[in-house]
MMTF fields as JSON, N, C-alpha, C and O atoms, coordinates in Angstrom:
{
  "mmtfVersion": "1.0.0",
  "mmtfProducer": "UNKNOWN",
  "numBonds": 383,
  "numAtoms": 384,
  "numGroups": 96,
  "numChains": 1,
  "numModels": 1,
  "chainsPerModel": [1],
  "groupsPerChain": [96],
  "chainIdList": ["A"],
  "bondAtomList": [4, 2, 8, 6, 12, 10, 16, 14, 20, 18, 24, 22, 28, 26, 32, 30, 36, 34, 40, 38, 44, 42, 48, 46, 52, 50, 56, 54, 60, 58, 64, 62, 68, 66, 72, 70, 76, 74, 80, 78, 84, 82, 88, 86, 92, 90, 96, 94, 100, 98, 104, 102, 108, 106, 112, 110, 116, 114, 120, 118, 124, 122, 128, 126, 132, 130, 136, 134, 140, 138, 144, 142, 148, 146, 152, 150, 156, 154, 160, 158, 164, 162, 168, 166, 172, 170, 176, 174, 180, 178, 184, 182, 188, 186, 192, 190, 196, 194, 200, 198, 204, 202, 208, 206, 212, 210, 216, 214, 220, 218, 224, 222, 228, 226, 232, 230, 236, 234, 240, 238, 244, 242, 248, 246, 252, 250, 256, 254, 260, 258, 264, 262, 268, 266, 272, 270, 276, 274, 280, 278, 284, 282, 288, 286, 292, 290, 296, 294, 300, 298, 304, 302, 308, 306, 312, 310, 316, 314, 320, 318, 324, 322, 328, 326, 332, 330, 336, 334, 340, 338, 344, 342, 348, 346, 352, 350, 356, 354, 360, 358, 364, 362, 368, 366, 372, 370, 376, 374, 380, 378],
  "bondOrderList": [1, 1, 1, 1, 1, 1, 1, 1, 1, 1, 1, 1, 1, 1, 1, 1, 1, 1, 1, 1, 1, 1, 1, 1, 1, 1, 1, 1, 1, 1, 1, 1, 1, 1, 1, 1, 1, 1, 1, 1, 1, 1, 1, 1, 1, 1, 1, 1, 1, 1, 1, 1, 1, 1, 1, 1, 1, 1, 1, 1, 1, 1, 1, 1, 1, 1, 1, 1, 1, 1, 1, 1, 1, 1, 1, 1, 1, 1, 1, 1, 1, 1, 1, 1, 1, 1, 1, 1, 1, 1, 1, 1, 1, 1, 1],
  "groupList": [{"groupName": "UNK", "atomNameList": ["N", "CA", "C", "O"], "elementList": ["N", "C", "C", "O"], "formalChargeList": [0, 0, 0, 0], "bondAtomList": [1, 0, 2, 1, 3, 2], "bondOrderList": [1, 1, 2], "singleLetterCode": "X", "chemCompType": "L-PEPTIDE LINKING"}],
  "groupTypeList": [0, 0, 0, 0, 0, 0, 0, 0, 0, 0, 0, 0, 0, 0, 0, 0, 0, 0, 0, 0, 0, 0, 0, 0, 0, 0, 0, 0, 0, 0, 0, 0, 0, 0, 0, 0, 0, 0, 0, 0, 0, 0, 0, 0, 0, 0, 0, 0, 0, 0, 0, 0, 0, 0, 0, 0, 0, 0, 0, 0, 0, 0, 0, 0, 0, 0, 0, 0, 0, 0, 0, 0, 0, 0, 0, 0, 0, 0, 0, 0, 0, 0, 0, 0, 0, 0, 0, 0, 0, 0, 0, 0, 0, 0, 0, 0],
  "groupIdList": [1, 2, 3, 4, 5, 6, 7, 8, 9, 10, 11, 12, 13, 14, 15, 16, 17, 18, 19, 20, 21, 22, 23, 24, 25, 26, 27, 28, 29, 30, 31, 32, 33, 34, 35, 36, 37, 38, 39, 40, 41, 42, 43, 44, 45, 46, 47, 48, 49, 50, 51, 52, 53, 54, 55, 56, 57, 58, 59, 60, 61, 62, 63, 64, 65, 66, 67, 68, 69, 70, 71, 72, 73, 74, 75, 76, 77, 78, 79, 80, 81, 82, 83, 84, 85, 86, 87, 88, 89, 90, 91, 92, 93, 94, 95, 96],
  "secStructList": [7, 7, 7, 7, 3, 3, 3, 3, 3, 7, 7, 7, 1, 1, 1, 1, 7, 3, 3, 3, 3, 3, 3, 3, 3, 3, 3, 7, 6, 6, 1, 7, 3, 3, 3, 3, 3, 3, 3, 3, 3, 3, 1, 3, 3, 3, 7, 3, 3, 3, 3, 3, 2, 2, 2, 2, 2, 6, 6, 6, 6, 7, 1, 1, 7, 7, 4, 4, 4, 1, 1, 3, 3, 7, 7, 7, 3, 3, 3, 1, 7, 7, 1, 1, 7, 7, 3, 3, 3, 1, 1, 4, 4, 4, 7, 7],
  "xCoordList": [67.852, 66.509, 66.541, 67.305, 65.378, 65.479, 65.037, 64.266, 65.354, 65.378, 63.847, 63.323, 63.521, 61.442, 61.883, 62.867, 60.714, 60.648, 59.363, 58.403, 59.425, 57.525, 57.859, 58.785, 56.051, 55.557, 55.85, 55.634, 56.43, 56.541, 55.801, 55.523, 55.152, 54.525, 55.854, 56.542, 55.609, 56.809, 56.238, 55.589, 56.395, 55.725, 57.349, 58.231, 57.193, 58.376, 58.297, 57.442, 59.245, 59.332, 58.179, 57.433, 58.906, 59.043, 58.146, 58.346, 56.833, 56.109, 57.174, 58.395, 56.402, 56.951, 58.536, 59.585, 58.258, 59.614, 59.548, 60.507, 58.207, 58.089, 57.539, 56.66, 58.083, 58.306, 58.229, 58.411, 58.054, 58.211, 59.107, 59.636, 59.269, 60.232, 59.709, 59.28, 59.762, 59.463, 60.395, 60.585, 60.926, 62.085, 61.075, 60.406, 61.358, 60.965, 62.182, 63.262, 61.553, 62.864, 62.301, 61.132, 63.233, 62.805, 63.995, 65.066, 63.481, 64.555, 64.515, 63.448, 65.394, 65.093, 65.519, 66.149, 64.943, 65.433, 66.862, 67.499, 67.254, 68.896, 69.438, 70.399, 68.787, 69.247, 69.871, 70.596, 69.77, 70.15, 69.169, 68.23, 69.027, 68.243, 68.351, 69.339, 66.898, 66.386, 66.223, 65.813, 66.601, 66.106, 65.394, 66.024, 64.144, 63.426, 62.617, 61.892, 63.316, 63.107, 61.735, 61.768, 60.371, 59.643, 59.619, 59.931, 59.308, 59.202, 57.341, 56.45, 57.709, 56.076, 56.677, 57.157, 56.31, 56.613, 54.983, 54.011, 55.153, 54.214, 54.235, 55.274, 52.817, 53.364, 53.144, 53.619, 52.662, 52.51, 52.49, 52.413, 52.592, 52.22, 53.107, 54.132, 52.631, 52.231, 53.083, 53.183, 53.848, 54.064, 53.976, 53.804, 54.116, 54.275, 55.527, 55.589, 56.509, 57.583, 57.685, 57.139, 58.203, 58.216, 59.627, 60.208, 60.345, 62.047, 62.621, 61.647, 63.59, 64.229, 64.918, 65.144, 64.95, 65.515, 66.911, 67.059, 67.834, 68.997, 68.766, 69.522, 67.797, 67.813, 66.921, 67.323, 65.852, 65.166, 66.273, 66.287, 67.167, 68.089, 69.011, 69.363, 69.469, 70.263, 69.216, 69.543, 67.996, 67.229, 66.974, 66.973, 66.797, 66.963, 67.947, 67.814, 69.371, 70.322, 70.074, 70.7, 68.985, 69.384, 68.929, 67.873, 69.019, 68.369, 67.637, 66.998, 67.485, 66.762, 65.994, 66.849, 64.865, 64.566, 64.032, 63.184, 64.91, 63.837, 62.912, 63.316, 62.092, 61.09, 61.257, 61.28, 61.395, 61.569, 62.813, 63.196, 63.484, 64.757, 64.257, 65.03, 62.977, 62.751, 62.058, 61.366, 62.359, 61.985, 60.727, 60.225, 59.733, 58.224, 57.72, 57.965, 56.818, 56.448, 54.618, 54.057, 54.162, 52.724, 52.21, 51.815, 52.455, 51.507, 50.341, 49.267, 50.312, 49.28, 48.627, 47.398, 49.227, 48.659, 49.749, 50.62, 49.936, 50.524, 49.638, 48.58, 49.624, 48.414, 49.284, 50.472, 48.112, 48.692, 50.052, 51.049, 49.534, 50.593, 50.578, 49.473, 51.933, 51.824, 52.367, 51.919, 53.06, 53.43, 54.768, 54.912, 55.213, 56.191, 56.16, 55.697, 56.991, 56.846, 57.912, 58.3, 58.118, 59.477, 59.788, 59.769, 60.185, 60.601, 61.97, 61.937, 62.946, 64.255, 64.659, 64.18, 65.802, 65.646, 67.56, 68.481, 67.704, 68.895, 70.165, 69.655, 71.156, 72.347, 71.318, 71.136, 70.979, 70.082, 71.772, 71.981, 72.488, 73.434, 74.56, 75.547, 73.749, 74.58, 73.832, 74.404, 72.466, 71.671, 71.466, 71.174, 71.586, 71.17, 69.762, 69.393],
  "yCoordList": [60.372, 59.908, 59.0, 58.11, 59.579, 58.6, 57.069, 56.835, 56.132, 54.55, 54.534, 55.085, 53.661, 53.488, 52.713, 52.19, 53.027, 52.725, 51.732, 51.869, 50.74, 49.481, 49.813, 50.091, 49.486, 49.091, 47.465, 46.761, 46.997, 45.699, 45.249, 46.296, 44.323, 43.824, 42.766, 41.95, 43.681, 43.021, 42.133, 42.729, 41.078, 40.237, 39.34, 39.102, 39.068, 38.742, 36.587, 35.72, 36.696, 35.111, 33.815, 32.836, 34.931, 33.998, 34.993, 36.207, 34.241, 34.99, 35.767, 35.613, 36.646, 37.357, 38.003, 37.975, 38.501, 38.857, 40.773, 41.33, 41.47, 42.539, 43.584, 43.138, 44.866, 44.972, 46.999, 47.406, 47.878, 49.05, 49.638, 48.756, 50.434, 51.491, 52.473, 52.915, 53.004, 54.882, 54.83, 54.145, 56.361, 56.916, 58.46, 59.26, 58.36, 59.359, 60.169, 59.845, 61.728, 62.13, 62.946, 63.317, 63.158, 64.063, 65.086, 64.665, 66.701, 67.187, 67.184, 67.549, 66.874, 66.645, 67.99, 68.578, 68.43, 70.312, 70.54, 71.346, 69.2, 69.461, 69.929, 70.694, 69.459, 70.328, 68.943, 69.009, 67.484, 66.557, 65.9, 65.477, 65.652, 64.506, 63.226, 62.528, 62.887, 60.911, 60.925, 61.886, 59.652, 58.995, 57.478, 56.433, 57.571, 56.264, 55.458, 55.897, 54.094, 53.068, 52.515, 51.473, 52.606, 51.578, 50.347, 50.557, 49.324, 48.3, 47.344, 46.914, 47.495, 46.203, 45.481, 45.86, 43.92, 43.211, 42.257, 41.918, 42.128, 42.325, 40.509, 39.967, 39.882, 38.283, 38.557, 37.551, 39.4, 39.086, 40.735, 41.584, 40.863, 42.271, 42.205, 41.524, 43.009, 43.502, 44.791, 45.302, 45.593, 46.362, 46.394, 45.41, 47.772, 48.163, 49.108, 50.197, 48.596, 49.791, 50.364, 49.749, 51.169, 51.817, 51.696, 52.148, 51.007, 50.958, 50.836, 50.638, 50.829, 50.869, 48.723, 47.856, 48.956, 47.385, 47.307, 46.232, 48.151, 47.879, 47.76, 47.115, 48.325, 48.869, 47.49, 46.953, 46.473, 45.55, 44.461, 43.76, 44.371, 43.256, 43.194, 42.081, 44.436, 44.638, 44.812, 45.124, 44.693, 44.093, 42.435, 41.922, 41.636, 40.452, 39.536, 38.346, 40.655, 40.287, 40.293, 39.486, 41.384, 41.221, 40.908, 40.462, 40.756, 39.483, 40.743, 40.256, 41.774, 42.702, 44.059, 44.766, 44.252, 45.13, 46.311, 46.238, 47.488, 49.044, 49.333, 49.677, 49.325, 50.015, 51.376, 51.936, 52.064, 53.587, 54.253, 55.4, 53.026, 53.608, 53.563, 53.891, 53.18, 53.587, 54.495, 54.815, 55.388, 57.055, 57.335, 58.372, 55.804, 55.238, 53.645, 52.489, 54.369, 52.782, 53.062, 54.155, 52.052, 52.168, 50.655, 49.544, 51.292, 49.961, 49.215, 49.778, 47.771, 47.816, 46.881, 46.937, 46.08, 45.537, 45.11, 44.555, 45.311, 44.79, 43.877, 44.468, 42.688, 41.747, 41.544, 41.762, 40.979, 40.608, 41.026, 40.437, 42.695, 43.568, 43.239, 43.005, 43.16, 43.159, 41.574, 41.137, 40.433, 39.733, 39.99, 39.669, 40.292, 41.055, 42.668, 43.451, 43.083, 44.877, 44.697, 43.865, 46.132, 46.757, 47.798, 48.429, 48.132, 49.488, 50.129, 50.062, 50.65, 50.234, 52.367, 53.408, 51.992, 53.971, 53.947, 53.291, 54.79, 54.545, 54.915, 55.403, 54.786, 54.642, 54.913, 55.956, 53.833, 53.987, 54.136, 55.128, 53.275, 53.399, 54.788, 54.842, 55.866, 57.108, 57.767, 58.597, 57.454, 58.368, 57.913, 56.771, 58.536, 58.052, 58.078, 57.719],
  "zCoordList": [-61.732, -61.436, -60.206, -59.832, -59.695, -58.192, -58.296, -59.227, -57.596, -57.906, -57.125, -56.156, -58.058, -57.954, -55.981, -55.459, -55.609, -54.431, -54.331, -55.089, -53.351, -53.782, -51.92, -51.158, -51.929, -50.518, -50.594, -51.581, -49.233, -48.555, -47.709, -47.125, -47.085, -46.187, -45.977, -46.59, -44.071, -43.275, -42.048, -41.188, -41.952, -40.359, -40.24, -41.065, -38.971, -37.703, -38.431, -38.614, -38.522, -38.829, -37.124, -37.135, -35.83, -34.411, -33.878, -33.928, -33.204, -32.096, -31.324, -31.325, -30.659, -29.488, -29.896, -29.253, -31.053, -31.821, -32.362, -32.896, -32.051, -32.196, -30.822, -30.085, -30.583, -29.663, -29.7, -30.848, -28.902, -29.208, -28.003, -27.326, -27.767, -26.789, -27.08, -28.146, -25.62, -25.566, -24.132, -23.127, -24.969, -24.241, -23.689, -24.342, -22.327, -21.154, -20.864, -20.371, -21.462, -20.22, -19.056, -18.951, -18.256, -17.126, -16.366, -15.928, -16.316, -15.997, -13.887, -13.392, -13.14, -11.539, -11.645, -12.524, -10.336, -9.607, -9.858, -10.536, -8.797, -9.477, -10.403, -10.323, -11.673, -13.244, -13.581, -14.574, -12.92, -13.671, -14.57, -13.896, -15.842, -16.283, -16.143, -15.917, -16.346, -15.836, -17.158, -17.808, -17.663, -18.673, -18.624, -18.464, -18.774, -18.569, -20.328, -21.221, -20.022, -20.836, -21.072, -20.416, -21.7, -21.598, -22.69, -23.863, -22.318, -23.71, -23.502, -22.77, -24.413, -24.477, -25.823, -26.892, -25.02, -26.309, -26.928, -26.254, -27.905, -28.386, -29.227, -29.603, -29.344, -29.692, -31.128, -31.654, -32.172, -33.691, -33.804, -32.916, -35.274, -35.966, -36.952, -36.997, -37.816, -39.236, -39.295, -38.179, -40.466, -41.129, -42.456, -43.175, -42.884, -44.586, -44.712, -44.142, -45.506, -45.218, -47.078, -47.993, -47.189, -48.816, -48.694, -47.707, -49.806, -49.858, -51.074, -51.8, -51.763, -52.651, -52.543, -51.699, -54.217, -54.274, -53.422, -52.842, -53.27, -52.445, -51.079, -50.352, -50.69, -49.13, -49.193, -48.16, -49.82, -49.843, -49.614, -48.603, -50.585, -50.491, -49.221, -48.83, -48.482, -47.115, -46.255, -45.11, -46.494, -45.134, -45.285, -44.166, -46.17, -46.054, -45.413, -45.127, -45.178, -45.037, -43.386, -42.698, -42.674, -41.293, -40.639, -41.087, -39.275, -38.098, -37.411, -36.479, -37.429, -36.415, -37.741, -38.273, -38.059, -38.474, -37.412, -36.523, -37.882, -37.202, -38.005, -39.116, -37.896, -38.777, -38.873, -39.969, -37.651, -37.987, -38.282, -38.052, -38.982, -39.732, -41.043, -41.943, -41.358, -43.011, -42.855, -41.887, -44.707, -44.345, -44.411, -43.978, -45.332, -44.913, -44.4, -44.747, -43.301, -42.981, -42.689, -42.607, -42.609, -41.558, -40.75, -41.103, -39.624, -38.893, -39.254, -39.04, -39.887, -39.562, -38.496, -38.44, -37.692, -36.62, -35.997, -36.667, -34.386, -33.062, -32.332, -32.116, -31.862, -31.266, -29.995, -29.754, -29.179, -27.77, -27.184, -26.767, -27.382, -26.477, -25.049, -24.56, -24.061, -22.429, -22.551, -21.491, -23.191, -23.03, -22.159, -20.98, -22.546, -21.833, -21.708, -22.537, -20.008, -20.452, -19.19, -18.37, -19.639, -18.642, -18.862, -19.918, -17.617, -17.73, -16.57, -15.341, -17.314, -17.029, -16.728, -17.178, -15.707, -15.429, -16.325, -15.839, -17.594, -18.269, -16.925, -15.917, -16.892, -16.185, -14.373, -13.744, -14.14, -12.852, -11.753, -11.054, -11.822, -11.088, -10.582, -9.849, -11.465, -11.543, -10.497, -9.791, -10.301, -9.159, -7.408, -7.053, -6.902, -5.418, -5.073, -3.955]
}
C-alpha cells in the first residue's frame, strides 16, 4: 500500500529567496547548439507541494527547495518579480 501523501503550504523563510529559470535552446547553421539561461528572482511566493511523511521530513532537512522535483506541486503566488533578472549564454566561452 502506497504511504498517504498531504498537501503542504511552502513559503521561503528570507525575501528575495524564490526565483525561476528557463532554459533556451538554440540550434546555429553550424549544427552547434546555444544554450541560454534566464532567471527572475522574485521577493515573496507561495507553493503547495503533495508529499509523503519521509520526503516531508528530508525537506525540512534542506537549505534549497526545487519545487519541480516533487511529483505534485501548484503555484500559488510569485510577487514582485524583476528584482533581480539575468540572463547568462551556458559555456559562453566555447563560442566566438
Amino acid at each position: 500500500m502506497a504511504e498517504e501523501r498531504n498537501w503542504y503550504l511552502i513559503e521561503p523563510e528570507y525575501k528575495k529567496s524564490i526565483y525561476e529559470e528557463q532554459i533556451w535552446e538554440n540550434k546555429l547553421e553550424n549544427g552547434k547548439s546555444v544554450e541560454v539561461k534566464i532567471g527572475n528572482l522574485y521577493r515573496w511566493g507561495s507553493f503547495y507541494i503533495k508529499i509523503n511523511e519521509i520526503e516531508r521530513q528530508n525537506l525540512l532537512k534542506q537549505d534549497i527547495v526545487l519545487v519541480n522535483e516533487c511529483d505534485e506541486y501548484e503555484l500559488i503566488e510569485m510577487t514582485d518579480g524583476g528584482c533581480d533578472f539575468w540572463v547568462n549564454i551556458v559555456d559562453e566561452d566555447k563560442y566566438t
